[in-house]
NUKOLSE-731485 format. One record per residue: x, y, z of N, C-alpha, C, O in turn. Coordinates in steps of 0.05 Angstrom, whole numbers, padded with zeros to 5 digits, always signed. Last residue first. Layout:
BEGIN
XYZXYZXYZXYZ/...
END
This chain:
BEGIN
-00119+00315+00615-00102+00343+00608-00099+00349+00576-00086+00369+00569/-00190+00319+00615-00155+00297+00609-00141+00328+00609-00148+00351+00605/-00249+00335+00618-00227+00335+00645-00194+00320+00641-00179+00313+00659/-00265+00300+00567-00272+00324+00582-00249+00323+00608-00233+00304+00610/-00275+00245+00545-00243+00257+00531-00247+00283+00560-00226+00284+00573/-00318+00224+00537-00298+00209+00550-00281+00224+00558-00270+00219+00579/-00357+00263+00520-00351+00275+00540-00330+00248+00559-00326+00248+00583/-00353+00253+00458-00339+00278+00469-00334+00288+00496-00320+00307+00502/-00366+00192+00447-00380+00212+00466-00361+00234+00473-00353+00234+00496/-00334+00181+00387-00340+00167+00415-00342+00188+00433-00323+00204+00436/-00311+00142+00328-00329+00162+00335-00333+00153+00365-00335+00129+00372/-00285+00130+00256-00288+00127+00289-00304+00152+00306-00308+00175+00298/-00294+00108+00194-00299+00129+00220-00291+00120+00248-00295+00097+00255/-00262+00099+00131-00277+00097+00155-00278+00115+00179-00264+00134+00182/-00256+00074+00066-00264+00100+00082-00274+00085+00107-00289+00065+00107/-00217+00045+00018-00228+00043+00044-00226+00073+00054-00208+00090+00053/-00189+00048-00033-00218+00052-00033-00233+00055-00001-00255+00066+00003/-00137+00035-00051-00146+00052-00046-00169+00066-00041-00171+00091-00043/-00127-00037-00009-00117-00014-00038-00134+00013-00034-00145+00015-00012/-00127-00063+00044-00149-00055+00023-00140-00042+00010-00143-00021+00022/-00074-00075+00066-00095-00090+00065-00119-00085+00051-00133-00104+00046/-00047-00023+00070-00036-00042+00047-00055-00067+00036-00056-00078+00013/-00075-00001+00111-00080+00005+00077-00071-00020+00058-00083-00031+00040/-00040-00004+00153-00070-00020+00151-00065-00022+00126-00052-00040+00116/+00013+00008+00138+00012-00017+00147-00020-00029+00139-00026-00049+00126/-00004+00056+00126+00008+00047+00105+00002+00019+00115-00013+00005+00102/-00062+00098+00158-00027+00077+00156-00024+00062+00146-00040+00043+00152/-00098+00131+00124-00095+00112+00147-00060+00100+00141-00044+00098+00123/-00095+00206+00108-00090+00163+00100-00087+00159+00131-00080+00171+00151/-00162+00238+00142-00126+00237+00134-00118+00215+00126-00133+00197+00133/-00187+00293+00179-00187+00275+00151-00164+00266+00144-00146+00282+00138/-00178+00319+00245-00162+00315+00216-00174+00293+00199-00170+00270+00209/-00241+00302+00290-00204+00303+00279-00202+00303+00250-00217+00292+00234/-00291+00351+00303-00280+00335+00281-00248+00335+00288-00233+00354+00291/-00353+00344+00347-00317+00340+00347-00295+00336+00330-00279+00319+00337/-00408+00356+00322-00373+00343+00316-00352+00354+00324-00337+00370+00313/-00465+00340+00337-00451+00355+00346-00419+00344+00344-00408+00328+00360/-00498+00298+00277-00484+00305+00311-00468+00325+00304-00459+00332+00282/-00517+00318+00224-00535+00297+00246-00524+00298+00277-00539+00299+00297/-00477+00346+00193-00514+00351+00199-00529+00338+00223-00547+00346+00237/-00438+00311+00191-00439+00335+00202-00456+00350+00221-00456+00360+00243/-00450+00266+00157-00445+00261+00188-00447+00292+00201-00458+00294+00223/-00439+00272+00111-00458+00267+00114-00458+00262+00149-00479+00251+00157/-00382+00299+00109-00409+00319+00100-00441+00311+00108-00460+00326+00112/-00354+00267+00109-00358+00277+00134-00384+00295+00135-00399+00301+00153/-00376+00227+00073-00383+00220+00092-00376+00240+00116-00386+00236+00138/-00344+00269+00031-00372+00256+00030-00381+00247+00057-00396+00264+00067/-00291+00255+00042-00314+00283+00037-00336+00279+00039-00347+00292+00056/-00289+00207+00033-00276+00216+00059-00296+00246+00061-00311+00254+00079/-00292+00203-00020-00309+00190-00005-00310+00197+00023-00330+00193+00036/-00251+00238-00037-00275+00248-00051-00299+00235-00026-00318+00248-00015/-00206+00206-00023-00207+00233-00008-00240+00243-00014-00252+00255+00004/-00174+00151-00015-00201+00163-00025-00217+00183-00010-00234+00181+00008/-00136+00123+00003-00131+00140-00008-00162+00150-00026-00164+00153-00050/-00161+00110+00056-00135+00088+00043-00124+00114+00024-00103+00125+00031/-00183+00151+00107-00188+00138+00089-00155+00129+00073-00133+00139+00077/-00221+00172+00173-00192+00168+00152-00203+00144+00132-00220+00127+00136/-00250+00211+00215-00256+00193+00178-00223+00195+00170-00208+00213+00164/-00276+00216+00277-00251+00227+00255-00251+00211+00229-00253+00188+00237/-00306+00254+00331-00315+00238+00306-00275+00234+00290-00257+00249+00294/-00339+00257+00385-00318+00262+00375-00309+00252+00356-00298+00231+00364/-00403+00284+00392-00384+00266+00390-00356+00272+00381-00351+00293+00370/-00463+00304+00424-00434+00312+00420-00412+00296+00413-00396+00294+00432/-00519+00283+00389-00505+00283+00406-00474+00285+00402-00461+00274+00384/-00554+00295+00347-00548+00315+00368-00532+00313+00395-00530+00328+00414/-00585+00235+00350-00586+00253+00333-00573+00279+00354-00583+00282+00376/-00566+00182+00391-00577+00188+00382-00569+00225+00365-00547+00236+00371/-00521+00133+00373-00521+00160+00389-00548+00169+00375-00551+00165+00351/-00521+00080+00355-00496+00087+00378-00507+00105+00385-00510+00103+00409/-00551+00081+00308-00553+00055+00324-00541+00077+00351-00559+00088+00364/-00523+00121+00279-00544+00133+00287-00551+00109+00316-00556+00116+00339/-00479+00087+00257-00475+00112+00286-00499+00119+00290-00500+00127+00313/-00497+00061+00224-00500+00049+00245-00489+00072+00263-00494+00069+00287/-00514+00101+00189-00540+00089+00200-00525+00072+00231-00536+00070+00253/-00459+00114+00173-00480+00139+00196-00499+00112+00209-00498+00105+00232/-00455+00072+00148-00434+00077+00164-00449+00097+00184-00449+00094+00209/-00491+00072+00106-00491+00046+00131-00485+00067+00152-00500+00078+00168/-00470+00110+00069-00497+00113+00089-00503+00088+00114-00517+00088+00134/-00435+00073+00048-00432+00105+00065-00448+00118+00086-00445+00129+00107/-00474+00043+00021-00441+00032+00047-00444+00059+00064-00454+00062+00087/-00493+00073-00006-00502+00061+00000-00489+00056+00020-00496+00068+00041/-00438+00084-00044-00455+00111-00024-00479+00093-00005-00480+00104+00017/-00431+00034-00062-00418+00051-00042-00430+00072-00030-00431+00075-00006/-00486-00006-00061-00470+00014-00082-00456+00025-00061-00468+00026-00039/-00507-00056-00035-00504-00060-00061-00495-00036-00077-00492-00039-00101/-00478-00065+00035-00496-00050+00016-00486-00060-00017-00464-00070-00023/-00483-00097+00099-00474-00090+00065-00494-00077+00047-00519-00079+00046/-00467-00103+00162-00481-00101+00146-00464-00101+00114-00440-00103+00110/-00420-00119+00194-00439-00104+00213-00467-00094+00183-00484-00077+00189/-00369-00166+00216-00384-00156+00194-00425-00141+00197-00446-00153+00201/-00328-00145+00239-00345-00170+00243-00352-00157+00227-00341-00135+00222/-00243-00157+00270-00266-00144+00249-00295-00170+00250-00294-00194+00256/-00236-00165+00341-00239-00174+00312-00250-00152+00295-00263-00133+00303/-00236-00163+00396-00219-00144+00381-00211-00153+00349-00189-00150+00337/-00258-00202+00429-00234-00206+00418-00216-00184+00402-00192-00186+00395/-00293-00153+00443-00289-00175+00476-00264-00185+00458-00244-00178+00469/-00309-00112+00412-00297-00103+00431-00282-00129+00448-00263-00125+00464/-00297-00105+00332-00312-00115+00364-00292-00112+00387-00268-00111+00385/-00298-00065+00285-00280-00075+00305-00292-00085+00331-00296-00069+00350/-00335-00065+00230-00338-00059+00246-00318-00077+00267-00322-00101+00268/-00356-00064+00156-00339-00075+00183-00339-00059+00205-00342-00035+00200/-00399-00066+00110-00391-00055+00131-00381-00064+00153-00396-00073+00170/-00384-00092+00043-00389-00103+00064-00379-00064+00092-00360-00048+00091/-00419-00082-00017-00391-00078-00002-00403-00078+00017-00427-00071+00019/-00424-00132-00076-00433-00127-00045-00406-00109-00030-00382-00116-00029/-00415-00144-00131-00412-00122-00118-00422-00108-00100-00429-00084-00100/-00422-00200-00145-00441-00174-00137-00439-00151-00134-00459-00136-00134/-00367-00201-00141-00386-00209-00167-00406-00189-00170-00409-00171-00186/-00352-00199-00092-00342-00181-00114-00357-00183-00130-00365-00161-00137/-00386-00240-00068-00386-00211-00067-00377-00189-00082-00387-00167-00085/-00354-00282-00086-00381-00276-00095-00387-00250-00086-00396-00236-00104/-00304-00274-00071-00310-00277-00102-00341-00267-00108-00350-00253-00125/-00315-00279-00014-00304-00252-00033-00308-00246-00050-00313-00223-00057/-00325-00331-00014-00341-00318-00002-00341-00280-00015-00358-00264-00021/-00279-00362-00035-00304-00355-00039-00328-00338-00039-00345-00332-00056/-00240-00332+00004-00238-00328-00023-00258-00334-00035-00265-00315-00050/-00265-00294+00066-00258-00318+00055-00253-00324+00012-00271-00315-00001/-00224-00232+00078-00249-00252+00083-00239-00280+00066-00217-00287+00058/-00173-00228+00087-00193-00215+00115-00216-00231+00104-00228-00245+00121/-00134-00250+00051-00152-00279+00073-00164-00267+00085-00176-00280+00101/-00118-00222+00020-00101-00216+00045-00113-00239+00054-00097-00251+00068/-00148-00221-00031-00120-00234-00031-00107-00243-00007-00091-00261-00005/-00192-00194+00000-00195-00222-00011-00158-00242-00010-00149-00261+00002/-00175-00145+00001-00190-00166+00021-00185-00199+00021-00177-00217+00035/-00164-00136-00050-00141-00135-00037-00149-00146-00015-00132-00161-00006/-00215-00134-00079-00194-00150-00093-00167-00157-00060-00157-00179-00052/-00260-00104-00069-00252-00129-00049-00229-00148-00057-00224-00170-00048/-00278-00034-00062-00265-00064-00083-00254-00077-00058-00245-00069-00037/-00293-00006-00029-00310-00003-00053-00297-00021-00072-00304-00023-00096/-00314-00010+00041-00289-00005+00023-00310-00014-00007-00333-00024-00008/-00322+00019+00107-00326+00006+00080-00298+00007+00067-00275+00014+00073/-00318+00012+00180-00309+00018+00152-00320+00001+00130-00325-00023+00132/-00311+00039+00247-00324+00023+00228-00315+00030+00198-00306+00053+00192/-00305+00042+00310-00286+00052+00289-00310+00026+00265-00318+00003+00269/-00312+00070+00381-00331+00053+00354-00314+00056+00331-00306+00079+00331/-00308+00079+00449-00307+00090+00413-00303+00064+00393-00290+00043+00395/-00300+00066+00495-00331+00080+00481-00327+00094+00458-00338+00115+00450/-00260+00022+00505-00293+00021+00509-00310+00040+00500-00334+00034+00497/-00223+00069+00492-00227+00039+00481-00258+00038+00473-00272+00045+00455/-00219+00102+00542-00228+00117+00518-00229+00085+00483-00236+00089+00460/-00219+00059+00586-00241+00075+00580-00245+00090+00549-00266+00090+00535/-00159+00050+00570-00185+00023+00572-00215+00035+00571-00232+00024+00559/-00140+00093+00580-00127+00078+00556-00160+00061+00552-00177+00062+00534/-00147+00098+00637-00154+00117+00615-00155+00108+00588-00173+00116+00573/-00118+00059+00655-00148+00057+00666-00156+00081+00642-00177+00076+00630/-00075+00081+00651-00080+00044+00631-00108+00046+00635-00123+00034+00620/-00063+00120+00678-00059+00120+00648-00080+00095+00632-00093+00094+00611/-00066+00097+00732-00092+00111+00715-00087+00113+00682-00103+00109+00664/-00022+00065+00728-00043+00049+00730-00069+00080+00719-00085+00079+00701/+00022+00102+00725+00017+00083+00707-00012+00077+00708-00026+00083+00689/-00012+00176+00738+00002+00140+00745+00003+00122+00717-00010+00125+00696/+00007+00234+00706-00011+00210+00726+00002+00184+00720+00019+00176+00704/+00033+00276+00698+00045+00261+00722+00019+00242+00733+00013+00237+00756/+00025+00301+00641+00014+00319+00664+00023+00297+00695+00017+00309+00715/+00059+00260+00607+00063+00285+00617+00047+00305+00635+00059+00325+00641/+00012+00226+00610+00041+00214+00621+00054+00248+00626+00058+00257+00649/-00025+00250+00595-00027+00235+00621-00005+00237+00634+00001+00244+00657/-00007+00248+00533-00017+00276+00549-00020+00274+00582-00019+00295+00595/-00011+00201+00534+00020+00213+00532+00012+00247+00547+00023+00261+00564/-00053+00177+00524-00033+00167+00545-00014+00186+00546+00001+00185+00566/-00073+00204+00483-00080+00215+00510-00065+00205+00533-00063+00216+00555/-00045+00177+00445-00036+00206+00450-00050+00221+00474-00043+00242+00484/-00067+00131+00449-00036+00133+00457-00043+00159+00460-00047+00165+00483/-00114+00130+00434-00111+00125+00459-00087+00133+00466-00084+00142+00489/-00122+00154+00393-00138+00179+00402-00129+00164+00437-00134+00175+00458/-00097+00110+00356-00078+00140+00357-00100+00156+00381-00089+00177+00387/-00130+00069+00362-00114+00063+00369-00106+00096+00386-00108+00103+00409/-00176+00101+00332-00188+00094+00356-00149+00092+00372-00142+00109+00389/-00153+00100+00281-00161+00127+00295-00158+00128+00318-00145+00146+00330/-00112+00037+00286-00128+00063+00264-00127+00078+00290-00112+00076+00310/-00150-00011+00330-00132-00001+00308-00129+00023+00306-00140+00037+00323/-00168-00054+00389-00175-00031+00366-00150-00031+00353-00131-00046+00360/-00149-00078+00441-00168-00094+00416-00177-00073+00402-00202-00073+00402/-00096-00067+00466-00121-00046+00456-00149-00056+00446-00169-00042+00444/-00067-00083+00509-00079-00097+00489-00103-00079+00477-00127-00083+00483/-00003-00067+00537-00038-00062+00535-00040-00075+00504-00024-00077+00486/+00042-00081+00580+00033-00084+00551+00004-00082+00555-00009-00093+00573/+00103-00056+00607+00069-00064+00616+00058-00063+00588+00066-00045+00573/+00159-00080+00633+00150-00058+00609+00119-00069+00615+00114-00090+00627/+00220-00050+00645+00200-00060+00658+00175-00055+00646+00166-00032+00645/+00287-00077+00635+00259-00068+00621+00240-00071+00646+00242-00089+00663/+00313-00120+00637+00332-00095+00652+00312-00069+00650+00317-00047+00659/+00296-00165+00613+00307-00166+00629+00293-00133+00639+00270-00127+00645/+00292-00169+00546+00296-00144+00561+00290-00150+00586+00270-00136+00590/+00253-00208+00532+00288-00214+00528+00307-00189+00540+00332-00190+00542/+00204-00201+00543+00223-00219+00556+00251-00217+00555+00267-00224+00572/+00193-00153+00503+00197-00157+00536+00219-00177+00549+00240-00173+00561/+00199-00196+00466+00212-00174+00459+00211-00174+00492+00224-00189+00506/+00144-00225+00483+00171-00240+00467+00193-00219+00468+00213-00232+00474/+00107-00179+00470+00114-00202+00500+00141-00210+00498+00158-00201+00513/+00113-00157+00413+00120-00142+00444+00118-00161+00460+00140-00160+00470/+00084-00204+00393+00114-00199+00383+00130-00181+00411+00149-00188+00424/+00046-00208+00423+00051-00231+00420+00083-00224+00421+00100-00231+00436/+00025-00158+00378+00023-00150+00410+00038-00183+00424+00043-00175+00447/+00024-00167+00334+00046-00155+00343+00044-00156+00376+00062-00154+00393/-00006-00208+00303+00015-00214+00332+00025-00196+00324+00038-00201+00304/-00081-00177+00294-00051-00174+00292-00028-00198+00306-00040-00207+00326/-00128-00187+00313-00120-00175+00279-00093-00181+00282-00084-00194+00263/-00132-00187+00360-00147-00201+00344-00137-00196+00327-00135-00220+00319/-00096-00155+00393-00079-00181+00384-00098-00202+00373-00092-00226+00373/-00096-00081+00355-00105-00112+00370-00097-00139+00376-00089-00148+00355/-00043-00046+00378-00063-00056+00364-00066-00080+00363-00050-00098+00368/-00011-00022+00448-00006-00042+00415-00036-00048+00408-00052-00053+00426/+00042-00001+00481+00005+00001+00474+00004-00003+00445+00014+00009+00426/+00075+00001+00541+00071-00011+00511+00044-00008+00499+00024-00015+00512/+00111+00031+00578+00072+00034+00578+00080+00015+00552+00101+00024+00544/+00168+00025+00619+00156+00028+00585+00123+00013+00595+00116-00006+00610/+00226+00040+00659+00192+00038+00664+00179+00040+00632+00183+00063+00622/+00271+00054+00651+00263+00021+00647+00235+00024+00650+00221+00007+00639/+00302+00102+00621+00281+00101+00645+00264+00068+00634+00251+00063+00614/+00352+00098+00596+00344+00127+00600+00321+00124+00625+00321+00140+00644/+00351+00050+00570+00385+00066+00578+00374+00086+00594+00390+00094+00611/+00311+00032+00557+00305+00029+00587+00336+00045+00602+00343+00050+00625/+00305+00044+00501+00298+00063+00521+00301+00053+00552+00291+00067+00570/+00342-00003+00488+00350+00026+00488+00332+00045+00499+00344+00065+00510/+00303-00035+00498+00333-00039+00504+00345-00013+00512+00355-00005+00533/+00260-00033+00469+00262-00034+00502+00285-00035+00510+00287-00038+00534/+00274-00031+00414+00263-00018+00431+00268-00011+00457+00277+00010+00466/+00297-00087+00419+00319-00068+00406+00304-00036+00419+00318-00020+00431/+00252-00115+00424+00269-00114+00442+00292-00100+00440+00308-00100+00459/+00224-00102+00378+00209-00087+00416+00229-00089+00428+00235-00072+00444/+00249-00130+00345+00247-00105+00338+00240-00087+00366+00249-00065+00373/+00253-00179+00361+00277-00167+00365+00275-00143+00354+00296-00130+00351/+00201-00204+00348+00196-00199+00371+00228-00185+00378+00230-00178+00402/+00184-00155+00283+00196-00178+00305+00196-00173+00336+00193-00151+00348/+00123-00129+00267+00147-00118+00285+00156-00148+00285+00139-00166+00286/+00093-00165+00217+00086-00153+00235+00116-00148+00242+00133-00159+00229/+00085-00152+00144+00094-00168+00163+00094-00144+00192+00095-00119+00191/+00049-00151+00085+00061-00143+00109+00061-00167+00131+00048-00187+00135/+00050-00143+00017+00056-00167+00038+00064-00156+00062+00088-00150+00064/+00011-00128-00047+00023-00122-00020+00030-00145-00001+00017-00165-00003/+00019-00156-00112+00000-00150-00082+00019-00149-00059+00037-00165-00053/+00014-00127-00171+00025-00142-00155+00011-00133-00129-00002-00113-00125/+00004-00099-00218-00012-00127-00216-00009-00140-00185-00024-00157-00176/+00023-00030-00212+00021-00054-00206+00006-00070-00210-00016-00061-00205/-00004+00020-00202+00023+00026-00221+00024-00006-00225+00025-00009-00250/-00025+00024-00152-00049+00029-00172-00016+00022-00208-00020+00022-00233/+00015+00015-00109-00008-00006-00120-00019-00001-00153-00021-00017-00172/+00047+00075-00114+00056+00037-00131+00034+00021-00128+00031+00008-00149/-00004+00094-00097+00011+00097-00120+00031+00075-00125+00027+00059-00143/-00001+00075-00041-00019+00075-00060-00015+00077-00086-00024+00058-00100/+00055+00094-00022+00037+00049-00022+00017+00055-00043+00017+00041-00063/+00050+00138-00022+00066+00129-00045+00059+00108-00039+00056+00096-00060/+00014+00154+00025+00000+00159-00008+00024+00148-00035+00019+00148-00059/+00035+00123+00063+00015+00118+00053+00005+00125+00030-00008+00110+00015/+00109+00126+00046+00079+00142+00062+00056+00129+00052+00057+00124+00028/+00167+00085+00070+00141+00087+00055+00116+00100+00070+00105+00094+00091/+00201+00087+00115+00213+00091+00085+00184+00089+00061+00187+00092+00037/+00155+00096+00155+00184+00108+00158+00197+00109+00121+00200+00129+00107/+00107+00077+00144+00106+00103+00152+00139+00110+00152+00145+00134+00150/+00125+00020+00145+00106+00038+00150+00114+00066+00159+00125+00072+00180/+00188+00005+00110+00174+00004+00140+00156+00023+00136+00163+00044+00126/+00190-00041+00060+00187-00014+00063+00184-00012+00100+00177-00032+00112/+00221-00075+00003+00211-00086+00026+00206-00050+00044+00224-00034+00038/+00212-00110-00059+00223-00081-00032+00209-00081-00016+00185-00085-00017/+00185-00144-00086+00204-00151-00085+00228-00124-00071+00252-00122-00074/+00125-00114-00096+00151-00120-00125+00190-00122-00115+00210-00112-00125/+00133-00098-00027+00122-00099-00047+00141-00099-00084+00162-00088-00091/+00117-00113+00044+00143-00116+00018+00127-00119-00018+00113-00137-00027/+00126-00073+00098+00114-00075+00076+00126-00083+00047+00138-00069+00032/+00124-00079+00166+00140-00076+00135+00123-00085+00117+00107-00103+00120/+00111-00038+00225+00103-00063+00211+00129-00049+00189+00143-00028+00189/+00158-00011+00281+00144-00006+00248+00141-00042+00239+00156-00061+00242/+00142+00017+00340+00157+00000+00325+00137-00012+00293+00113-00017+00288/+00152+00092+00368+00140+00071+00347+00159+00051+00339+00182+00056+00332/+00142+00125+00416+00167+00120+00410+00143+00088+00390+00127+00071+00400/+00130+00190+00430+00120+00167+00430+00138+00152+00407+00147+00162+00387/+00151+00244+00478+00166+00227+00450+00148+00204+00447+00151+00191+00468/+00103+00290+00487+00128+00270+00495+00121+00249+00472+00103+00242+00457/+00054+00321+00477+00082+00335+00485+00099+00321+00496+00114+00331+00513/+00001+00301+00441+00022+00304+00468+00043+00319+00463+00047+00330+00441/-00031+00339+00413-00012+00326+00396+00006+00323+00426+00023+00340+00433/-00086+00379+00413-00087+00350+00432-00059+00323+00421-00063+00298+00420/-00062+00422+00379-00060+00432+00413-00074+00394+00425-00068+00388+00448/-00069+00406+00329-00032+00415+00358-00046+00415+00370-00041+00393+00382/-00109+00356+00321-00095+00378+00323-00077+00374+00344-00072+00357+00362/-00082+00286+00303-00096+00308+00314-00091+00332+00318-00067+00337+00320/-00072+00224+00285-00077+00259+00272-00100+00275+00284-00124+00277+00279/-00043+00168+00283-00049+00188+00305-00046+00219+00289-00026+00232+00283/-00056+00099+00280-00062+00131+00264-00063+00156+00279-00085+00164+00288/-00033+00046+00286-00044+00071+00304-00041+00081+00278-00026+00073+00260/+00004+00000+00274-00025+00000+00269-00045+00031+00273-00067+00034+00263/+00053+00011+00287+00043+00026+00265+00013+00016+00254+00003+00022+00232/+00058+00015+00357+00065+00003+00325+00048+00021+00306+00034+00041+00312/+00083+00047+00417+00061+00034+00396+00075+00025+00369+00098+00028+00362/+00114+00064+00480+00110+00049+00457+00093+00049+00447+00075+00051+00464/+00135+00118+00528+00106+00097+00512+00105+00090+00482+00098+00104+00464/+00160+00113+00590+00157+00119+00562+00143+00100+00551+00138+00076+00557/+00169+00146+00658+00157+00125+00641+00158+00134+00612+00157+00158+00607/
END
């Protein structure tokens, strides 16, 4: 079997939980001052950032075609037709829509599509345990049963400290933005579980304020001292990324993954200010290969 994702995933973890089989990615695009980029392949997250901040102009992404999975599934099925697909949310996204469509046209494919309803951290901490699965010889079906457990109990939440690029994208409403910008309300999001939406989980009136949401609501989730497995990626705001691991440290037992940009694909949607966490009982993960 082989295992698909898009470039909604963030996958940074140490070597030693970095599977040991090929995960095979189909790339959002990113078209900006009229160039057009693939996530992570001809554009890194910290150069999206840097032409934003260089710019008036606003980012435009587009999801995988449905002849991008199928150019995918084509060519790996030369080798083994059996394909795991594992795609970011189909609340936020059609890519996962785009992978059906793609399937179909691959016949000669046999391909199983997971619906993650997550992104980001949460996304990357599912694939790469799929893969660690896939290479120690468990089943399709436990893989997907693994995939769906380590989902259900991790939490990914985020601020951000300007709403210009929110706003432009439609994540919130242009009114509704305006006036928040005004204020300079920053909103705490949070990925729900039953559609796999962003919701809006509180706001604060100063970023460090935000920052401190972000614990308050992990404190909501776990109480004080409990073992988690934690990871903070951020758009390109390394100082804030500092900050909040510093402030999380003290309070649970951390599991820490890598600090690191989130993917060019998300990012492009908030410019350089978004910090967030994911986080989920250290003892989902205990007994995986």
């Amino acid at each position: 079997m082989q295992i698909v994702t898009d470039t909604g995933m963030d996958m940074y973890l140490p070597p030693e939980l970095v599977p040991d089989v090929d995960i095979h990615i189909v790339r959002h695009t990113i078209t900006l001052d009229g160039q057009t980029y693939t996530s992570g392949g001809t554009i890194s997250a910290a150069e999206l950032q840097e032409k934003l901040l260089r710019t008036s102009s606003f980012p435009i992404t587009s999801q995988p075609a449905a002849g991008d999975f199928a150019a995918m599934y084509r060519e790996l099925a030369k080798t083994d037709p059996d394909i795991l697909s594992i795609q970011m949310s189909s609340g936020l996204s059609g890519t996962l829509n785009a992978a059906k469509a793609g399937a179909e046209m691959v016949p000669e494919a046999n391909v199983t599509i997971v619906d993650t309803k997550t992104l980001c951290a949460a996304l990357g901490w599912q694939v790469a345990a799929a893969g660690r699965a896939l290479k120690a010889g468990w089943s399709k079906e436990k893989i997907i049963e693994l995939v769906h457990q380590i989902g259900d109990a991790t939490e990914s939440i985020y601020t951000i400290d300007d709403l210009k690029y929110l706003i432009h994208g439609g994540r919130i409403s242009h009114m509704r933005g305006l006036i928040a910008s005004m204020l300079r309300i920053r909103p705490l999001i949070g990925v729900e579980k039953v559609g796999g939406t962003y919701a809006q989980m509180g706001m604060a009136r100063t970023f460090d304020r935000a920052l401190q949401g972000l614990v308050d609501i992990m404190l909501k989730k776990h109480k004080p001292g409990t073992e988690l497995r934690v990871q903070v990626l951020h758009s390109y705001h390394p100082k804030a990324a500092e900050h909040l691991v510093a402030m999380i440290d003290p309070i649970f037992k951390c599991n820490w993954m890598p600090v690191h940009l989130m993917s060019p694909a998300l990012a492009a949607h908030t410019g350089s200010t978004m910090v967030g966490v994911a986080f989920a009982p250290q003892a989902v993960f205990e007994g995986l290969p």
